[in-house]
N, C-alpha and C positions, 0 to 999 in steps of 0.2 A: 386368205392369208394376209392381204394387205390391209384390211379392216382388223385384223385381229392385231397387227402392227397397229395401227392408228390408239384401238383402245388400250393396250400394253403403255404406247406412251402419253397418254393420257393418264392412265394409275402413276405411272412415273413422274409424272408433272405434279400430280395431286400430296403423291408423297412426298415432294420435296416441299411444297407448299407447307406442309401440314408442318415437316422435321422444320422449316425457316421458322411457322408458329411458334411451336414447341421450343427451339432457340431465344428467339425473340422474348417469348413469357419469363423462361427462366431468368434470364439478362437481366431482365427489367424487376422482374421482385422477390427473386433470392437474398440480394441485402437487406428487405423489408422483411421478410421471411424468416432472418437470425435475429432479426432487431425485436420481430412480433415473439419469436418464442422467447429470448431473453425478459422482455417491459410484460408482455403479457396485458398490454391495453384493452382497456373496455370497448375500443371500436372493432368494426371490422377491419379484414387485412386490407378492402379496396380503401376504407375511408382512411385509417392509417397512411396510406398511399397518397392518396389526393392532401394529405394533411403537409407533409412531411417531401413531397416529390419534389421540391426545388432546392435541397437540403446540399449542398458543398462534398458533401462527405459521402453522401448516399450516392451523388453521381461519380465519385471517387471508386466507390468501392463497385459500384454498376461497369465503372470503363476495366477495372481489372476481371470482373466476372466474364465480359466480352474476348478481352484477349488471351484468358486460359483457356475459355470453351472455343476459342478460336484455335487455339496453337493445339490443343491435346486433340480437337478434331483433323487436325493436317497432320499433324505426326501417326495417330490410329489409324484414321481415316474408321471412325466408331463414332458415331451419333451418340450411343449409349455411354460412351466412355467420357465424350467429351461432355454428358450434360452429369452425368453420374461422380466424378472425382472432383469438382467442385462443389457441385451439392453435399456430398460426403463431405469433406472439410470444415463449409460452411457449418452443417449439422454438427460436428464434433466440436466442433470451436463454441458454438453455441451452447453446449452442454456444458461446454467447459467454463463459461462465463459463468453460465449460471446459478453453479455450485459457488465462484469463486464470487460472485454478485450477493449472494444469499447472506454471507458471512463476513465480507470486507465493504461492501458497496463499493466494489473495484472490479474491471475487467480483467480477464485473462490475458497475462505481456509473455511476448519471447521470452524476457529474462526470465520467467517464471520456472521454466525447465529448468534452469539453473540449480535454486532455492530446493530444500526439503523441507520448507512448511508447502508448500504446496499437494505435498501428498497426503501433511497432516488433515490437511481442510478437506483434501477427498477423499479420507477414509470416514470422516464425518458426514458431509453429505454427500456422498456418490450412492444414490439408490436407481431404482427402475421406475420410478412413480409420476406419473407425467399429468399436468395439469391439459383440463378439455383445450387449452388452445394450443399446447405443446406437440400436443396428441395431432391436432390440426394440422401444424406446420408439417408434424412429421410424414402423415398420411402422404398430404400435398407435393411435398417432395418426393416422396417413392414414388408418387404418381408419375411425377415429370422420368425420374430414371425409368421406369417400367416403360414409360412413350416411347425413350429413346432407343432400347432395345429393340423393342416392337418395328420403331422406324428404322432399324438398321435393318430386320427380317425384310420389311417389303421394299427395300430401296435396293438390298439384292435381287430379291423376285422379279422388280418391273425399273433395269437398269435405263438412264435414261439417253444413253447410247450404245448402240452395238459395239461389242467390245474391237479396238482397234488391235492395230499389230503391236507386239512385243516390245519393242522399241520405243514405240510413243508412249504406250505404258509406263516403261520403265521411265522417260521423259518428265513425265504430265506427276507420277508421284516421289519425282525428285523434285518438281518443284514444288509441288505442296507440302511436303516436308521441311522444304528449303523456307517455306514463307510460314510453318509454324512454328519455326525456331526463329525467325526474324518479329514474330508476335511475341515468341516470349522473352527476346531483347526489349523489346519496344514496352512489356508490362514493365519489366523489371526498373529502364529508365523511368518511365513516367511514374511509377511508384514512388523508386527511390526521390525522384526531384520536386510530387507535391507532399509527400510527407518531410522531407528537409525543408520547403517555404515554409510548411505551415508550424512546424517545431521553430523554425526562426523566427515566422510572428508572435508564436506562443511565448516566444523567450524572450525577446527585445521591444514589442509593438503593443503586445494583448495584455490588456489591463483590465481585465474578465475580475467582477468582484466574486464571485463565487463559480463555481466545473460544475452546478448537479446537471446541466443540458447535454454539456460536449462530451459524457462521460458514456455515450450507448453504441459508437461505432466500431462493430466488432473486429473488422479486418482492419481497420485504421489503428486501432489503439495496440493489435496484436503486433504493430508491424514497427508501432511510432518509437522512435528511440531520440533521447536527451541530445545524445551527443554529436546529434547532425543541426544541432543550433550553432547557427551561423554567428560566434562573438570570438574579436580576435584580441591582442592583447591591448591595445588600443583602447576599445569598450571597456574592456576590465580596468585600464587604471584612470580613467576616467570616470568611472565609478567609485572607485575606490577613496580618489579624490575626493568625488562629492560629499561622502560622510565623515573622513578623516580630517577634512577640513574645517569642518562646521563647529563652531565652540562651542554648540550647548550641547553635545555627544558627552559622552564621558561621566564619571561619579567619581567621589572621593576618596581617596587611601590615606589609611592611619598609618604612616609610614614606620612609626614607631611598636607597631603592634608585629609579635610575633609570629611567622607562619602558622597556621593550623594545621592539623591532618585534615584531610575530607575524605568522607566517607559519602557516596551517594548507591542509593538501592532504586532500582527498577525495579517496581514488584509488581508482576502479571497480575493482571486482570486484579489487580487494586480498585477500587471505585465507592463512589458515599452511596451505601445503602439508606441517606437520608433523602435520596434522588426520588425515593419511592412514594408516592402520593398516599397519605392515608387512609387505611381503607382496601388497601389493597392487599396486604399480609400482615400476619404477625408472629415479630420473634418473643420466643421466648426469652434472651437478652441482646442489649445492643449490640448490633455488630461494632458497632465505632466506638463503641466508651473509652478503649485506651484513646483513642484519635483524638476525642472529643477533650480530654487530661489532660493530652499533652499540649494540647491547641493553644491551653489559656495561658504556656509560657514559652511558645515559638511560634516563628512564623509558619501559619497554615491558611489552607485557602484551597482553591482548585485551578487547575490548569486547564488548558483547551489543545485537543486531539484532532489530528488529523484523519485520524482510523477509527476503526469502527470494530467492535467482538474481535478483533485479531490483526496480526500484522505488527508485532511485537519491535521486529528491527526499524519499522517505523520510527517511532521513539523514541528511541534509541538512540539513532543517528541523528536525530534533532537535536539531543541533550550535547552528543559528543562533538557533535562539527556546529553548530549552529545554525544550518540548513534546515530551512521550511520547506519540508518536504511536496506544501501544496504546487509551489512552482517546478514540480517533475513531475514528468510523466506515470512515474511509479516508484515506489521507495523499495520495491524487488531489483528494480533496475540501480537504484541506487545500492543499495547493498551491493549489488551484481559489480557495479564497480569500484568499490573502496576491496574488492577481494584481488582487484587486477594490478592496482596501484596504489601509493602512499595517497592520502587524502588530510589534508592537514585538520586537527582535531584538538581539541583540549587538552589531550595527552599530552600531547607536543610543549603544550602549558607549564602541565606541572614537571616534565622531564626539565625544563630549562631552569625551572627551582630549584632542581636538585631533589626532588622526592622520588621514593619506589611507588610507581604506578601497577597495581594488582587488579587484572579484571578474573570477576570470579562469577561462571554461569555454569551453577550444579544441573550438568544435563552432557549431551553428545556435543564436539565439537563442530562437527560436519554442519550442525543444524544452523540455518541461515547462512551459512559458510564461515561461522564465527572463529574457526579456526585458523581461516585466512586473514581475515579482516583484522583480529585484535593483535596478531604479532605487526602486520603493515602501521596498522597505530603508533605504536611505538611501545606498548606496555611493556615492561622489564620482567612482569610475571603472569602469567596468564594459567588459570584452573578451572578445569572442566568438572565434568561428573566422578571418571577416573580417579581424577586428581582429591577429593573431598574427605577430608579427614570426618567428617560429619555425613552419615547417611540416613538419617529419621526420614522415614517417608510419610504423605500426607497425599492421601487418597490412592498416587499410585507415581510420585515424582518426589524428587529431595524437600523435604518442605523450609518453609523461611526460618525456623528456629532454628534448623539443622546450618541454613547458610550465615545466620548470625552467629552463632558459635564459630563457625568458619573465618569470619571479616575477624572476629575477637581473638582467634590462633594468628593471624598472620599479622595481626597490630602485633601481638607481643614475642610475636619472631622475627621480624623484621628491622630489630636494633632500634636505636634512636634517631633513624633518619624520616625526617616525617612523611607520612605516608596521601596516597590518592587511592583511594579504592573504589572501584566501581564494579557494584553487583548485580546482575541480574535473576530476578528470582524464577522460578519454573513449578513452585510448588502447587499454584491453584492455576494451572495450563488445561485447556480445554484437552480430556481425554481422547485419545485415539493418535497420537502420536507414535512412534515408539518408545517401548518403555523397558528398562532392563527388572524392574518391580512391576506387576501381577497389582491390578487393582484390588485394594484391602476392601473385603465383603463387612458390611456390618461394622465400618468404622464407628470411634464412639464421639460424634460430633457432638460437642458441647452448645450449639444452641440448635433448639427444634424450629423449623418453621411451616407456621399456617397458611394456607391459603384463602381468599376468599372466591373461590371458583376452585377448577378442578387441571390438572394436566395427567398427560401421559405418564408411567413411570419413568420413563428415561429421563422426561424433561424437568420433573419434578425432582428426581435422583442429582440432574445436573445445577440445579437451581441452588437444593439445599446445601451441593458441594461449594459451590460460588460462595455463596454470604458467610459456613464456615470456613472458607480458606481466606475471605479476605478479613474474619475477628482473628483468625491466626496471624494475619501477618500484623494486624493491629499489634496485638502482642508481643509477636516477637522484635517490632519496633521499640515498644516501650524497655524490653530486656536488653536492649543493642544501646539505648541512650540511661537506661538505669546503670549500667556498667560505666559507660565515662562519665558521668555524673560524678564517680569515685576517682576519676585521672586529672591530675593536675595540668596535664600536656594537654595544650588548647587544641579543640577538638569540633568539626563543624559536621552534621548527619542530617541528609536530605535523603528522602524518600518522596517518589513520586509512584504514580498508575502513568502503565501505557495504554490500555485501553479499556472501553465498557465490556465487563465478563460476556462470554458466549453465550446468553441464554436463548433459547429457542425463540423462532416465531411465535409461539403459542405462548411461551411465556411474558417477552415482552408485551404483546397483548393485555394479557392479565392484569400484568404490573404496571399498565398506562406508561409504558415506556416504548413505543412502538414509531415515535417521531412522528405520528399523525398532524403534532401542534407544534409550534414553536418552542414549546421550555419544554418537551417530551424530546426534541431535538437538541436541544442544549444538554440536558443531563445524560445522552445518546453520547455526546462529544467532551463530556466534561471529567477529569480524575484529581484525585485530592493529591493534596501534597501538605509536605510538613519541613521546615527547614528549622536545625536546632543546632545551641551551641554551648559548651561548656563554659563560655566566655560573654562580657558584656557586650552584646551589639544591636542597634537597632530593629526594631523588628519591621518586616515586608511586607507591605499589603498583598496579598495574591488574590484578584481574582477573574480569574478565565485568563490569564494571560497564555499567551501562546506556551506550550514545550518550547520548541526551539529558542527562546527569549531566559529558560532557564539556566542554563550557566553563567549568564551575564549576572543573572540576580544572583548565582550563590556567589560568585567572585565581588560583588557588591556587598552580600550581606556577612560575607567571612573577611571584607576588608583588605583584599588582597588585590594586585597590581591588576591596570587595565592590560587591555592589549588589543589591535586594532578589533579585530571579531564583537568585542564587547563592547566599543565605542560604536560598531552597525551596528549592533541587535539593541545597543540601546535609544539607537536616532529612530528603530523599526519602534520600539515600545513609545516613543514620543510622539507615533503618528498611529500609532493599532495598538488598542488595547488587545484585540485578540483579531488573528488574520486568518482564518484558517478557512478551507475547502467548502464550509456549512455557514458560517458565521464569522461577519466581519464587525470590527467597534470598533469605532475612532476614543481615542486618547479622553476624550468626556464622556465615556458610556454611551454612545450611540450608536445605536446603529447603523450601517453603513450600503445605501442602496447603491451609488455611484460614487466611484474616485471623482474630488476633484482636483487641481492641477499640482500641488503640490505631493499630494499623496501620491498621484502617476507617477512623478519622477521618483517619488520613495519608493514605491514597486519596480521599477524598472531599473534601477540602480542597483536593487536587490538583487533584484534575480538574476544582472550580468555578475553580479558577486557572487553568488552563490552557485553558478554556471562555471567561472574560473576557478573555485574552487575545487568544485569537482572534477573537472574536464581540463580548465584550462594551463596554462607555461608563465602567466606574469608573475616577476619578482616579489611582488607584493604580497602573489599567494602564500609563497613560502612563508611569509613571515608574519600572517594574518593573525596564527594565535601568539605568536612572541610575547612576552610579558615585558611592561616598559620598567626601566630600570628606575 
């Protein structure tokens, strides 16, 4: 009997050994293990490891793996539980990057729940299809939960104490209980207190010329939020100062020149099908020929994006607040809070003119949460899908001719007070959305396109949709400035792209647009723009300059009043020709490997401005976009 004691607690020692292993492995490379199925690296997972094991982030996200598999094992008191509910998480999360990685080269954020592009982008890629190393990680994981059950069965069997009296029992799992809720006090501070240091570095210290490194940490990035940047009003107007001050900020007002209306269009998935290397397809006519007409009597050129196939409100918010959106953490979260609170914008601008400001986006208003967002702006009229006297659809969404007809009803109902309108278009939107229209079979696209290689039908279907939606919207641009052409009332129409069309993996392949190179990366990030005017004004060089730098130029090149906002974004364009997340230039076309000392203090002035803008209380904010009299 007493040998049979000896070897019971012997298996009993062995099992606990084994379950501490099995703890321990997990611990240690589960954050490698979301990181591996997400990059999907040509190493191994050990060399992967040995590469990467001194990483800040990675032992971040290893100390929170320890105190959930700590605290859900003292509350269970389940080996299985506690190695299994964080794996699972990990796992989901991972999936969930990877859909949202695929299509924005953005991780999955909290705010993301928020947003309904979110579900759009995984109705498009949410499949079951798992690459050999995915498949890997997946295995590996089940393997560790499957242990941990297992280890729960024999650590029953060969307990490694005769069970005590009632009482100590009840004792010994009040305190374990007591100390897995004191683990997950202790995750939740030290969570909270090195994601707020490292947001505060990131916002007042880090003068990171390009994010493609810091951008893979899955539990970091899901958890990281803007508005635990430590800047108080202080920073801000001392910032503020630094550009306000400066004499060479600022451009010139024809004071004697009358208001214009402005008309500005964000047209989806706009982009120069001249990006495309020859050789790689061929249409049967230009996509760009109205572009290319109107080019040789405005100012045209292209812009530089932060986004990438999607992520429209991106853009957006660039044009309308003048926030670069590279200094957030994510422009989901930025939307996420202009839906919470007023956020000063350009609106603000032309409300103080005295114009009706119209924002008009033929689609749902829920989507982006634009129905929040645009009334807190301050627009006096705001039209949805609902709302559209115009409903021509174009493949399976309102199309751009339908919304220029639209901008063209409410110019001429709108009296004589001059107008701001701002349109967002939806008609060449990556399909899978919700749609109250039934995708047209057998549309009669007016140009054919060749390939030289072969794709899928889907991809090939979604391809040929792109390049005819974006000679429509050519088009229907040229009908928008044909019509004031005919209006004596001085009249300024800008149209930009928010981002490069969704085409598939496989397609940008083909199309040598796959960002393998440098100017495969550039035309990845680049959208055209057109600024026009019924009236004499100079014309604007554009090119690659930043989105968020665009209002400042149309307020320069329609000759209308400064206001603080557009004396920063023009001291930003005096020191970055384009700033963005991919690609930085300094003001003489260079490229830009490292800040040096002056350009620091222009980013870092920035971004506490552009931090009290969004987040912040100083006086200044409020009056950021004011117009000077």
């Amino acid at each position: 009997m007493q040998q049979t004691d000896k070897i019971q607690k012997r298996y009993a020692v062995y099992c606990r050994v084994i379950t501490a292993g099995l703890f321990i492995t997990l611990i240690t490379f589960l954050p490698y293990l979301a990181d591996y199925y997400l990059l999907q690296p040509s190493d191994t997972v050990l060399a992967y490891f040995a590469e990467n094991s001194v990483d800040r982030y990675y032992e971040f996200e290893t100390v929170i793996v320890f105190l959930s598999v700590v605290s859900i094992w003292c509350i269970s008191g389940s080996t299985g539980a506690a190695i299994s509910v964080p794996s699972a998480l990990f796992l989901l999360l991972s999936y969930a990057d990877s859909i949202k990685y695929a299509s924005l080269n953005e991780l999955f954020r909290l705010s993301d729940l928020k947003l309904t592009e979110a579900a759009g982008i995984a109705t498009r890629y949410l499949n079951l299809k798992f690459t050999p190393a995915q498949i890997m990680v997946i295995i590996t994981i089940l393997f560790f939960c499957a242990g941990g059950f297992v280890s729960d069965k024999f650590c029953r069997k060969y307990p490694l104490y005769k069970k005590q009296s009632g009482k100590y029992s009840k004792r010994f799992h009040a305190i374990r209980i007591f100390f897995g809720f004191v683990c997950l006090a202790v995750m939740f501070r030290y969570g909270n207190h090195f994601i707020k240091s490292e947001c505060s570095k990131d916002a007042i210290d880090n003068a990171a010329v390009t994010d493609m490194g810091n951008d893979r940490y899955i539990l970091y990035h899901f958890f990281k939020s803007d508005s635990m940047a430590d800047i108080d009003i202080t920073h801000a107007e001392n910032s503020y100062r630094f550009f306000l001050d400066n004499p060479a900020a600022g451009c010139k007002t024809d004071e004697d020149r009358q208001f214009p209306n402005v008309i500005v269009i964000m047209n989806e998935s706009w982009w120069n099908t001249d990006n495309i290397p020859d050789g790689c397809v061929t249409f049967s006519a230009d996509p760009m020929e109205s572009y290319h007409i109107l080019s040789e009597t405005c100012s045209a050129g292209e812009l530089s994006t932060n986004i990438f196939c999607g992520g429209t409100i991106g853009s957006e918010t660039e044009f309308l607040t003048g926030l670069n959106i590279k200094y957030f953490s994510s422009f989901t979260g930025i939307a996420s809070e202009m839906q919470e609170h007023k956020v000063p914008s350009i609106v603000d601008y032309f409300n103080a003119l005295d114009y009706d400001t119209i924002a008009i986006h033929p689609y749902e208003g829920r989507f982006y949460g634009r129905d929040k967002i645009y009334p807190s702006l301050g627009f006096d009229k705001i039209i949805f899908e609902e709302d559209m006297s115009y409903k021509d659809i174009y493949s399976c969404y309102i199309s751009d001719e339908s919304l220029v007809r639209q901008i063209i009803r409410e110019y001429e109902e709108s009296g004589e007070t001059r107008k701001f309108i701002f349109a967002v278009s939806i008609g060449n939107h990556i399909r899978g959305l919700d749609a109250a229209h039934h995708f047209v079979e057998n549309y009669p696209y007016p140009i054919t396109v060749t390939l030289n290689g072969s794709l899928e039908e889907e991809a090939y279907t979604d391809l040929v949709n792109y390049i005819n939606g974006i000679y429509l919207a050519n088009e229907a641009l040229a009908q928008l400035i044909s019509y004031f052409e005919q209006k004596a009332e001085p009249t300024v129409i800008v149209m930009y792209g928010d981002h490069m069309p969704g085409f598939s993996k496989e397609a940008l392949k083909l199309l040598s647009l796959d960002g393998t190179d440098s100017e495969s990366q550039r035309c990845q990030y680049a959208v055209p723009v057109l600024m026009w005017s019924n009236f004499e004004t100079e014309k604007i060089v554009l090119d690659g300059e930043n989105i968020s730098y665009l209002p400042q130029l149309l307020l320069e090149y329609a000759q209308l009043p400064e206001s603080d906002m557009a004396r920063i974004l023009k001291y930003q364009r005096d020191v970055f020709k384009t700033n963005t997340n991919r690609i930085v230039i300094d003001c003489f076309g260079h490229p830009v490997e490292s800040y040096h000392e002056d350009q620091i203090e222009a980013v870092l002035h920035y971004k506490v401005v552009g931090f009290d803008v969004l987040y912040g209380s100083s006086q200044l904010r409020d009056r950021v976009w004011e117009p000077y009299d």
